[in-house]
MDTraj code that builds the backbone (N, CA, C; nanometers):
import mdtraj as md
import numpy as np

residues = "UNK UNK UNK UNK UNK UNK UNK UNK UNK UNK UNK UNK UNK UNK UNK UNK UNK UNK UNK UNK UNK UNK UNK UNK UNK UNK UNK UNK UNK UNK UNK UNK UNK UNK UNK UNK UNK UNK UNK UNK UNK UNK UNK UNK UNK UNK UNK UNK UNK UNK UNK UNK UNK UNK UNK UNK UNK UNK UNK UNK UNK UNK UNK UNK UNK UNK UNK UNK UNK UNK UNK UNK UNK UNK UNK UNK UNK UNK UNK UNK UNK UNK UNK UNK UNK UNK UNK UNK UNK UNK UNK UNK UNK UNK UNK UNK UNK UNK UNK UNK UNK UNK UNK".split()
xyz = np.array([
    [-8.2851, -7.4752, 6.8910],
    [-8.3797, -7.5819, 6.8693],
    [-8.3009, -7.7082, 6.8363],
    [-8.3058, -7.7848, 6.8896],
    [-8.2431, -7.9948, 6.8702],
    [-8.3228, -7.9816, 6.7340],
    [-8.2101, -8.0518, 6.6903],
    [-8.2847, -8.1017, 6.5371],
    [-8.2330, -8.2927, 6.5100],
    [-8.2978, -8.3661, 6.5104],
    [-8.2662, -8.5069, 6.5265],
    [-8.3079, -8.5374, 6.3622],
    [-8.1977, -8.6485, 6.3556],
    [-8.1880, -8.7050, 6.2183],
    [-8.2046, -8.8427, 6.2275],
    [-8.2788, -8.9076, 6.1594],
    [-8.3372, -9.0721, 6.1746],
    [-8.3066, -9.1526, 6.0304],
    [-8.2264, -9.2078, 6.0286],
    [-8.2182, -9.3235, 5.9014],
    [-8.2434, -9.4308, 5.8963],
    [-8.3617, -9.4733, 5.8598],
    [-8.4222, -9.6128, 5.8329],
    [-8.4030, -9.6636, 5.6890],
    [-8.3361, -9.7672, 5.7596],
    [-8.3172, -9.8661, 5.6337],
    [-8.3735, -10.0225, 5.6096],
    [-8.3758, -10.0655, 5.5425],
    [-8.4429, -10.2006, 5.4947],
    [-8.5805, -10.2306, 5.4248],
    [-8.6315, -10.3572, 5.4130],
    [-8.7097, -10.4124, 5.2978],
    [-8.8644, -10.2604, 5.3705],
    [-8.9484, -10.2595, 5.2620],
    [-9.0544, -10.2050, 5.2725],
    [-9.1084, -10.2588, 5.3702],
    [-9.1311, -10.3324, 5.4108],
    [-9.2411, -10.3857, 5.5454],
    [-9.1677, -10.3329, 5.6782],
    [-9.0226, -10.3622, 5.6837],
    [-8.9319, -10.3409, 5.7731],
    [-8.9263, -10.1862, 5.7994],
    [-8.9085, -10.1397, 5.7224],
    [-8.9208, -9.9644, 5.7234],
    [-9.0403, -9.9113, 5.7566],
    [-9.1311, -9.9743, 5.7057],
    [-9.2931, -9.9087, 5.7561],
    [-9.3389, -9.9840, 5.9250],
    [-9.2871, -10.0597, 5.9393],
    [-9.3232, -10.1120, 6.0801],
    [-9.2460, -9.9960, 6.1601],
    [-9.0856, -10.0471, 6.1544],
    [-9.0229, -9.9443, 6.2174],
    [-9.0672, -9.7716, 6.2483],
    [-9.1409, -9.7186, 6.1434],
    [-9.1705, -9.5854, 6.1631],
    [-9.2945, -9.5435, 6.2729],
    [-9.3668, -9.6763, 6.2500],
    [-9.5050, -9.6829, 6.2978],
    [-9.4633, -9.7132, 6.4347],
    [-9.3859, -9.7873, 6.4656],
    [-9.3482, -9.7970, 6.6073],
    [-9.2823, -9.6753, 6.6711],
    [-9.1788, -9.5992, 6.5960],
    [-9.1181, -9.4642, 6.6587],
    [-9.2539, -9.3647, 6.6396],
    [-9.3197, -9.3829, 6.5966],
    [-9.4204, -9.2362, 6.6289],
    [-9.5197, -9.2932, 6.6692],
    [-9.5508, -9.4208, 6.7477],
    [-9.5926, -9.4679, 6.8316],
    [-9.5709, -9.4700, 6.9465],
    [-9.3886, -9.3820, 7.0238],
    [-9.3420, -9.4092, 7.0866],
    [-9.2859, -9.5252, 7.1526],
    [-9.2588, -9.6107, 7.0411],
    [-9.2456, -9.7685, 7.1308],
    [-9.0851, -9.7937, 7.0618],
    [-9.0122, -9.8502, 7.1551],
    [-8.8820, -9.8725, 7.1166],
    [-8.8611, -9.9809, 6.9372],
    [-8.7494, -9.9290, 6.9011],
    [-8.7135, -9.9323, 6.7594],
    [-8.6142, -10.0659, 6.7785],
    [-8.6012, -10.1882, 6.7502],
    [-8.4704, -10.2528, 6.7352],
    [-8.3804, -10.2661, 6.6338],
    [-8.2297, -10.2733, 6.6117],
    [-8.1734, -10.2379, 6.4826],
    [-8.1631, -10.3678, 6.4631],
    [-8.2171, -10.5008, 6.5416],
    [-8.1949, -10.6266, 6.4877],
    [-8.0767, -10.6480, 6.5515],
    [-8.0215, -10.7908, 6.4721],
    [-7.8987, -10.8106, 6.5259],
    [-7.7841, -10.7049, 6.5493],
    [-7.6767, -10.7432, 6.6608],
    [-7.5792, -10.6201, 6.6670],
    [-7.4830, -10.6657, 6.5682],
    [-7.4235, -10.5529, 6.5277],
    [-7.3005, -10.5640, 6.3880],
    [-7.1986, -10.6268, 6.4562],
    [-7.1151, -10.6819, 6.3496],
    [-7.0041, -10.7880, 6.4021],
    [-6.8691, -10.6832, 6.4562],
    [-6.8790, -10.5556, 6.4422],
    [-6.8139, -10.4667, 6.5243],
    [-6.8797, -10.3654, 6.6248],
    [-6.9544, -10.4003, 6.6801],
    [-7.0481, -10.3606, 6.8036],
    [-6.9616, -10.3715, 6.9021],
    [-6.9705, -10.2526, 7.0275],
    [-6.8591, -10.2885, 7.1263],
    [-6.9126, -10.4127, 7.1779],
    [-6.7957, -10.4488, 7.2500],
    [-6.8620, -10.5598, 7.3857],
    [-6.9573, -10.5067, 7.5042],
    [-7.0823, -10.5755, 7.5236],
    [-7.2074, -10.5497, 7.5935],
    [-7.2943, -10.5086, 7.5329],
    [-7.2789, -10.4744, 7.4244],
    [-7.3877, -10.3673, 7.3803],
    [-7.5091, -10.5207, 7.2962],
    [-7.4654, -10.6335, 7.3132],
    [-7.5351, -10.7279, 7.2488],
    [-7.6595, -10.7826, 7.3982],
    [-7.7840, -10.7826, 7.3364],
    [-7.8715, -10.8311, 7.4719],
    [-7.8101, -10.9689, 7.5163],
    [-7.8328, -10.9351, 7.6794],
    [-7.8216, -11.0991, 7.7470],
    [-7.9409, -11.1450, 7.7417],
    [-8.0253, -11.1281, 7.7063],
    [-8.1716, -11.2090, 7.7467],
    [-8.1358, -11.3532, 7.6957],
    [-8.1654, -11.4322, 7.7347],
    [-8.1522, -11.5958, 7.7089],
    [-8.3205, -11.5843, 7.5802],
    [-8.4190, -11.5010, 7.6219],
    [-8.5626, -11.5633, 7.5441],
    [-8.5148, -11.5029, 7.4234],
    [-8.5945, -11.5931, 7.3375],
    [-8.5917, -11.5365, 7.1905],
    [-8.6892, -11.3761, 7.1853],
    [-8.6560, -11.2967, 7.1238],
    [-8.7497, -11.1730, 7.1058],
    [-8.8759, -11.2228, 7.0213],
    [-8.9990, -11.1791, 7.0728],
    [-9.1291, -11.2749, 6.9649],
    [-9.1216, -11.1158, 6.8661],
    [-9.1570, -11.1984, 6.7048],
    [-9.1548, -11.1026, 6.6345],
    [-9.3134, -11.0478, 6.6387],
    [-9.2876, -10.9319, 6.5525],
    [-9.4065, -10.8051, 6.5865],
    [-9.4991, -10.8881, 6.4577],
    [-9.6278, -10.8615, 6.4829],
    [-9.6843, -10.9057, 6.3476],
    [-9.6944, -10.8388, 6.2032],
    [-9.7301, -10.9212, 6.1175],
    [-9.6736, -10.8518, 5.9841],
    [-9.8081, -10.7285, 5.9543],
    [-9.7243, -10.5890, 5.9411],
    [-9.7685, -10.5074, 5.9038],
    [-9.8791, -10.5273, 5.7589],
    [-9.9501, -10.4704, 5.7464],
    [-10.0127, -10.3983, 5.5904],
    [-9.9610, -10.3749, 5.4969],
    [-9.8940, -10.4245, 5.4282],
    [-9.8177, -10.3138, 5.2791],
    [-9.8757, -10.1914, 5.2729],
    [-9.9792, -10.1929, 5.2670],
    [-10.0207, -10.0137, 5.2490],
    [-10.0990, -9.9296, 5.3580],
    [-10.0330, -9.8466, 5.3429],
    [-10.0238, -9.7135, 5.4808],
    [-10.1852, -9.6579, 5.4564],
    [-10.2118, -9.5842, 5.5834],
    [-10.3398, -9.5589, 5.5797],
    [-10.3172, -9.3989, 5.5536],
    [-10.4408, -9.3666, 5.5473],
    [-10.4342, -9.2030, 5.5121],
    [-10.3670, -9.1101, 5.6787],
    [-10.4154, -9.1681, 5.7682],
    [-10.3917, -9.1540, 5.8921],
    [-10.2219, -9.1747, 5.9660],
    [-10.1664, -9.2571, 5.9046],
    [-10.0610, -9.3049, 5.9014],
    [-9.9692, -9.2234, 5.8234],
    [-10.0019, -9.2106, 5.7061],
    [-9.9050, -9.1188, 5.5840],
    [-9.9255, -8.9816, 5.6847],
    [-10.0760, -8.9191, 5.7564],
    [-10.0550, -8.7963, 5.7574],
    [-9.9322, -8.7395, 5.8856],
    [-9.9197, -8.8628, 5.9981],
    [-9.8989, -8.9068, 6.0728],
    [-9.6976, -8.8768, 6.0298],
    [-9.6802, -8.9827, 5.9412],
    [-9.5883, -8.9424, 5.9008],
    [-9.4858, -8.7935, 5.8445],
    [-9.5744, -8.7576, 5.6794],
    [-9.5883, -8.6386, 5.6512],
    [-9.5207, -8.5375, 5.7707],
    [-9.5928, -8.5420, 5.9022],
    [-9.5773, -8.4162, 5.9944],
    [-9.4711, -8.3948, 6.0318],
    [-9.3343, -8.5287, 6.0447],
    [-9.2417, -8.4990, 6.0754],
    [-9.1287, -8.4974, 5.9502],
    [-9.1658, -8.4946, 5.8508],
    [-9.0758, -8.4681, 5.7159],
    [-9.0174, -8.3434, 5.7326],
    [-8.9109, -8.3217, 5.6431],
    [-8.8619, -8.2050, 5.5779],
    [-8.9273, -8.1659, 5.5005],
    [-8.9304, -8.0249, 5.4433],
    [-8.9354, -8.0292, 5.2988],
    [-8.9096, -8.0690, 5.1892],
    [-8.7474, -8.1063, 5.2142],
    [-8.6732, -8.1365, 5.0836],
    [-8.7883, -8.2873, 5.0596],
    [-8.7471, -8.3680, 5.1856],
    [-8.7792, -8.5135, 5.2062],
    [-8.9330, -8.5246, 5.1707],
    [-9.0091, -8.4161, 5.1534],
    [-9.1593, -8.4470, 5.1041],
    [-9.1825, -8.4047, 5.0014],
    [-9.0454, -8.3305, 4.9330],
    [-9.0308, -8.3411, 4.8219],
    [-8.9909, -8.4259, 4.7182],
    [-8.9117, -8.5522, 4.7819],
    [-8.8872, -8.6247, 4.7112],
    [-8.9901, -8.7747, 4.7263],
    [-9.0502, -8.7963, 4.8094],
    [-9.1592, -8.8534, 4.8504],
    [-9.2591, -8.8046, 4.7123],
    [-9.3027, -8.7401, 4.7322],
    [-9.4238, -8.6965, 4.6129],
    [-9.3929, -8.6739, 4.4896],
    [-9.2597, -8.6680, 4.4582],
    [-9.1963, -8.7177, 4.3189],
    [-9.1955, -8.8779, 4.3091],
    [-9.1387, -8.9732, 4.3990],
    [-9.1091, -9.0910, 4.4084],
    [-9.2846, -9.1750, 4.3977],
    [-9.3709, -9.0886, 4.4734],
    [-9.5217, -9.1483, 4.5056],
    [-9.5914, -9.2131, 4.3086],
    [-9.5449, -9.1085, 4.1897],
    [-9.5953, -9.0620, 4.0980],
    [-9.5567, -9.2127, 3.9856],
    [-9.4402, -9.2495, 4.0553],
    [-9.3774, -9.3720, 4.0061],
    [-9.3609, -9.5368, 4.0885],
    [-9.4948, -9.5848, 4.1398],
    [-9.5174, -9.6957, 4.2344],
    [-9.4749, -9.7545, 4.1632],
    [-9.3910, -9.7799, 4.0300],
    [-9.3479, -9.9418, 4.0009],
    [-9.2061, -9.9287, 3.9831],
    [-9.1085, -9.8005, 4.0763],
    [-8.9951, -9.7879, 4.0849],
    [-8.9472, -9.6355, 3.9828],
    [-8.8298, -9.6131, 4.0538],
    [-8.8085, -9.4658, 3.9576],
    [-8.5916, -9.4969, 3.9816],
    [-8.5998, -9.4980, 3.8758],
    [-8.4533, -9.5019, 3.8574],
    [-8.3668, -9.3565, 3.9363],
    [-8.2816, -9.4214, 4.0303],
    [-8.2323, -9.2825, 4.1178],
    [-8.1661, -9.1492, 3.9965],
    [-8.0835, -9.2046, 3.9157],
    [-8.0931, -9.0855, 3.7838],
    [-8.1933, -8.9930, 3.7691],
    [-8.2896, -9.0700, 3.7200],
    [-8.4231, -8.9908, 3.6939],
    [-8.4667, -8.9063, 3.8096],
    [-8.4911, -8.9631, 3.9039],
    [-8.5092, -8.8879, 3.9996],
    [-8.4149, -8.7414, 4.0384],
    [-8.2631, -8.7780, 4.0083],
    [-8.1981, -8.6523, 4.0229],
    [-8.1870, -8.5675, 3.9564],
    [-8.2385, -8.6066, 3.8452],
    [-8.3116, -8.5079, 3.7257],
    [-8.4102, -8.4346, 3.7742],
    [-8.5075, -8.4576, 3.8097],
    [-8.6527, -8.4478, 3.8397],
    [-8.6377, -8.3918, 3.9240],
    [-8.5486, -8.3685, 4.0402],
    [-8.5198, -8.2627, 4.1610],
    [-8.4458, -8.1792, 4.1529],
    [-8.3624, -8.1974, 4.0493],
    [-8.2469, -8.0827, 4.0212],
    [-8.1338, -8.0939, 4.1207],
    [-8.1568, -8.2015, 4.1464],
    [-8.0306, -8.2561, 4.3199],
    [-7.9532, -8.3717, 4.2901],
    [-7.7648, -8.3585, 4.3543],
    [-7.7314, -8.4763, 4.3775],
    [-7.7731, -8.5915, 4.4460],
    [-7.9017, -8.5525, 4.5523],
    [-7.9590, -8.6536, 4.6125],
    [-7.8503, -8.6570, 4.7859],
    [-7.7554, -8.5572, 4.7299],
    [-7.7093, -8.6122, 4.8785],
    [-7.7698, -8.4950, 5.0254],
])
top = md.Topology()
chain = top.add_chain()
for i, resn in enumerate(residues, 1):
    res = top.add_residue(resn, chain, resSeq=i)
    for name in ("N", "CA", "C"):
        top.add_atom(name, md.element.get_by_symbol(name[0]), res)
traj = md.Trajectory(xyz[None], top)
């Protein structure tokens, strides 16, 4: 069985758009290319890319379940520890609270 691994990173809006678009099937952009990107791998398009419009801050029930389906365990385990603390959870605490280095 393929087992694929996905790391999304950046601000909350940026991360929740991004997800909504991959299980939307619609291509993901990493943004600008890194200043060690081979040569070509940067678009030629001359147009500016129009940006996507600004998402919702908050996910729908449909969306979370949407999500949810392709989690791990571990990873919906730490999700529903992290959910319990919306005004931030110190990563310590948290590795307390899982009994894990987190890595």
């Amino acid at each position: 069985m393929a087992r694929l691994t996905v790391t999304v990173e950046g601000e909350v809006e940026e991360v929740r758009e991004a997800l909504l678009r991959l299980f939307n099937g619609e291509p993901v952009s990493s943004g600008d290319p890194k200043p060690d990107s081979p040569p070509g791998s940067q678009s030629t398009s001359e147009e500016e890319p129009k940006p996507s419009p600004e998402p919702p801050l908050d996910w729908t029930s449909e969306e979370l379940a949407r999500l949810w389906a392709y989690l791990t365990d571990p990873a919906r385990r730490v999700l529903g520890e992290v959910a319990g603390q919306p005004n931030g959870y110190p990563l310590a605490d948290l590795e307390r609270a899982l009994g894990s280095d987190m890595r």
